[in-house]
C-alpha positions, 0 to 999 in steps of 0.5 A: 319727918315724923310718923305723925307728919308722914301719916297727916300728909299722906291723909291730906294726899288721899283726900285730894285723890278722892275728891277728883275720883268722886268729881269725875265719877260724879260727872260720869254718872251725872252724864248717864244719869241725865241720859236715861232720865230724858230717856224714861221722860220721852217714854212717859210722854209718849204714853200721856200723848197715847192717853189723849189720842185715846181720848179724841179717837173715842169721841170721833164716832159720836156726831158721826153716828147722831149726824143720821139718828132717827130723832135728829131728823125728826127733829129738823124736821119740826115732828111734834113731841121729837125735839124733847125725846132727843133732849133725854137722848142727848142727856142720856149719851152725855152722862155714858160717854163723858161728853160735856156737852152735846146739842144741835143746831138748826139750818138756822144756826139756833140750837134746838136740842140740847142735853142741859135743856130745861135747864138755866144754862140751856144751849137750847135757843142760842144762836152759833152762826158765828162759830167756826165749827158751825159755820165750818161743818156746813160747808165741807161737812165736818169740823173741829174747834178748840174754844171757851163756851158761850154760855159755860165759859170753860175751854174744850174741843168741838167737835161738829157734823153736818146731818142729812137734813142741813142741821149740824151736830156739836159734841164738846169734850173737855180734858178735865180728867186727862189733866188730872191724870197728868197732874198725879203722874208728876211733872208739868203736862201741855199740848200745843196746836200748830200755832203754839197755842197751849190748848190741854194742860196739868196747869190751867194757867197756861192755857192760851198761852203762846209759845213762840211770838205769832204775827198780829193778823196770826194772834187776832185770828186765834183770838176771835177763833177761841173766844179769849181777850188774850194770849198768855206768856209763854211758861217756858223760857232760857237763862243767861246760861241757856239752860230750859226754866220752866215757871213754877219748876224750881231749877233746870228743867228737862223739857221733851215733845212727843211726836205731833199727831195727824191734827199738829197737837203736840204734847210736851212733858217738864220735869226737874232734873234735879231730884232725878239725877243729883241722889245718882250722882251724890251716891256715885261721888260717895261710893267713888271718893269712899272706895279711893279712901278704902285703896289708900287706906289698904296700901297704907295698912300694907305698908305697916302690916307688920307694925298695925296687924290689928289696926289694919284687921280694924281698917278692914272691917270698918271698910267691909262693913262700909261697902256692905251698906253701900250694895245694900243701898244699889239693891235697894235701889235697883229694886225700886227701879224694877219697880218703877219698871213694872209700873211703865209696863202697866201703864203701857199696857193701859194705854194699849187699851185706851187705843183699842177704842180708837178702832171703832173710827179706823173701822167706819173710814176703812169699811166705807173708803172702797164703796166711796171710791166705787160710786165716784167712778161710776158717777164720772162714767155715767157723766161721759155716758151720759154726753153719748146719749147711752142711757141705758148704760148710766141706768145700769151705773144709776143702779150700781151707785144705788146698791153702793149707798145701800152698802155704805148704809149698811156697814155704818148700821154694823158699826153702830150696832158693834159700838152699842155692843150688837152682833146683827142678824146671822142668816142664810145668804147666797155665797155667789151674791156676796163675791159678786158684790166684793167685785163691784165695790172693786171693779176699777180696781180689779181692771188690770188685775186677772182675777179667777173665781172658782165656779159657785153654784147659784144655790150655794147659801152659807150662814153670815150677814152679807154686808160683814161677809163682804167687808171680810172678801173687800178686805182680802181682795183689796190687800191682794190688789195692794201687794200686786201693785208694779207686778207684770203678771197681776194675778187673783184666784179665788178657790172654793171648796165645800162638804155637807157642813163647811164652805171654804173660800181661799183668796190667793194672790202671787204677790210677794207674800207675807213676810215672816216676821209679820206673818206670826201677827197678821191677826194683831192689831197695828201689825202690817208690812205697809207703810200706809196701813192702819194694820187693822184690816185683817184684825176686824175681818178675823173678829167678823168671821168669829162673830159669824161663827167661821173663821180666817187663817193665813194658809201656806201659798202653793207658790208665791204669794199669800193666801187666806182662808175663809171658813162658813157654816153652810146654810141647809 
């Protein structure tokens, strides 16, 4: 066999040996590839679910708090000159808050103030007895709707609440922005409802649209309830080769969900597969079948050092130089990737902002659930007094239940007050009134639970709001009570201590105390122990006593248990 023959051979050899190395290569990298792009999809989805969770939780408040607006009942109440000073206040709050549309609805089911009013598309008039969200928020006091408009036919969330005086509040929000924030972040964006009904999309087009096939009585029913003729066509579908196609995404696509959220929306995020994962594996294939070639050719100049000395100095070089351009192709890449790195962190971090929004709402339904808990159980008491014939008993439960919706008023005054950026009147208040009241809202609870209270003289003022202060001891004595909760020995004290400046009052409990990988972000919003808990408690308490000029700490417990102090200002 000739040297030209044996090198020809040997080329062909190397060249097979290459391209199995580059294909198995090339399947492992594909492999990693596709695992970390599925990876990073479900963490973009997270955060675009994060972004309209944000979203929806900034609207929450707004029919909750017009529900008991001064101009809303002077409006239902037919007060001359009051329904056009709601219709620049409703025009007024759609255009800060983005609503796109606010009105309200008489007992009647007319519309009586609007934000368009006086214009050609008023709201103003228009008879809503047929809308569920009406309909609806009579009966059980509040209610969401997903729907065309009647007279804009654009599609969005309803959001409606009934008012003390039998009208109903309607807040619209449309998803116009958030879809075109999805829509720039790449890929194809959708929320579906529990029915599988895409309601927010990137592509308008699906909306309405059914992802899986709905019983006929299903179908009609979501018909009438969103105003459309028609379901569309599922956008989603399988091939003959069980692959995920999604239509207007060229090839195999990667399709993942997010966790539904409390409402059973469920955000799902496509993408193609291919422009992620093919440059990986085309490169890993290159880099394998390349350093393959480079072995053979280095045994090859091995085998002939001592006839090629200078064709193998020549192999060499050509082959360094190769994969000198090979690593600076991985460091260009794995820069890029540092890149993209930082900017999922700061989108992350946006999204940690857009959810702080969402705490004005945990704060009214966290704030109002113990004084709402307190008033049923005085109610059920004064009933059974009441068959007893022991009136001066339910007088005395009458008057508790009084000062519990004066509470109640108070603490959504406060939370108004914090959304329009308020801080409320700081002034000298009587420390005994405040734990006496805190223990009320908690009677029933505090039952079975032995509670000592240092003395406090009657005389003793500090400088806060009462009903925040309350709000901050509510909270530490509800924790307390929580972390008590299947303990034989139940245990509360509260401890207090003062000088000519300074009132402390300590909360201790001998519970199981704080758990050290929570305790150093106790004060940090979604840190709790608790698998129920909202985790913001403690993050607004310490915010209260900031704005009253005090503060809150997590202090060592003498024994077991937790402890948290309350640092006051004392009045003069």
């Amino acid at each position: 066999m000739s040297s030209t023959t044996r090198r020809v051979a040997a080329a062909v050899a190397a060249m097979l040996v290459a391209g199995l190395v580059a294909w198995a290569a090339g399947a492992i990298a594909g492999s990693r590839a596709r695992g970390a792009f599925i990876a990073s999809l479900s963490a973009d989805a997270r955060l675009r679910q994060a972004l309209l969770t944000s979203e929806l939780e900034r609207f929450q408040l707004l029919p909750i708090a017009l529900a008991d607006d001064v101009d809303v009942r002077a409006a239902l109440a037919g007060t001359p000159g009051a329904a056009p000073r709601l219709d620049e206040k409703l025009a007024m709050l759609s255009r800060e808050t983005g609503a796109a549309a606010i009105y309200l609805i008489a007992p009647s089911g007319h519309a009586i103030a609007a934000n368009n009013a006086g214009t050609a598309h008023s709201f103003v008039g228009q008879d809503y007895r047929f809308r569920r969200y009406y309909a609806q928020a009579q009966r059980t006091g509040a209610a969401r709707q997903f729907a065309l408009g009647t007279v804009s036919r654009r599609p969005g969330l309803y959001l409606s609440r009934r008012t003390p005086g039998g009208g109903v509040v309607v807040v619209k929000l449309e998803f116009d922005r958030i879809e075109q924030a999805w829509r720039a972040a790449g890929g194809e964006t959708f929320v579906t409802d529990r029915d599988g009904i895409v309601r927010v999309t990137s592509h308008p087009a699906w909306r309405f649209a059914a992802m899986r096939p709905l019983p006929a009585a299903r179908a009609a029913a979501v018909l009438a309830d969103s105003g459309v003729t028609a379901l569309r066509p599922s956008p989603v579908r399988a091939d003959d080769r069980g692959r995920t196609r999604v239509a207007g995404i060229d090839g195999p696509v990667a399709l993942v969900d997010a966790p539904p959220d409390a409402r059973g929306w469920r955000l799902h995020l496509a993408m193609a597969a291919a422009p992620a994962v093919q440059p990986i594996v085309r490169a890993a294939q290159a880099a394998a079948a390349l350093l393959t070639l480079m072995l053979a050719g280095i045994a090859w100049t091995w085998r002939a050092r001592v006839r090629r000395r200078a064709e193998r100095t020549l192999a060499l070089e050509a082959a360094v130089s190769e994969r000198t351009a090979a690593l600076r192709r991985e460091i260009e890449d794995r820069t890029a990737a540092e890149a993209r790195a930082a900017d999922l962190r700061e989108s992350l971090r946006q999204a940690n902002r857009l959810a702080a929004l969402g705490q004005i709402t945990a704060s009214v339904a966290h704030e109002t659930a113990q004084p709402v808990a307190a008033i049923r159980t005085y109610a059920a008491s004064g009933e059974r007094l009441l068959d007893r014939g022991e009136t001066e008993e339910v007088r005395g439960n009458l008057q508790a239940i009084a000062r519990l919706t004066e509470r109640i008023g108070a603490v959504t005054a406060e939370l108004r007050g914090f959304a329009r950026k308020g801080s409320g009147a700081i002034q000298p208040v009587s420390l005994v009134e405040v734990v006496d009241g805190a223990r009320l809202i908690l009677k029933e609870r505090l039952r079975a639970i032995r509670v000592d209270v240092a003395p406090i003289p009657q005389d003793l003022r500090v400088l806060a709001g009462r009903v925040r202060l309350e709000q901050v001891l509510v909270n530490l004595l509800q924790n307390a009570i929580e972390a008590l909760d299947g303990r034989p020995d139940p245990h509360i004290a509260l401890d207090l201590a003062c000088d000519a400046q300074t009132v402390l009052l300590t909360v201790r409990d001998n519970g199981p105390g704080i758990a050290p990988d929570i305790a150093g972000r106790i004060f940090t919003p979604f840190a709790t122990s608790r698998p129920t808990g909202l985790g913001l408690g403690l993050v607004i308490a310490q915010d209260i006593m900031t704005d009253l000029g005090g503060a809150l700490h997590l202090t060592p417990p003498d024994g077991s248990g937790a402890a948290f102090r309350i640092t006051l200002r004392r009045a003069a």
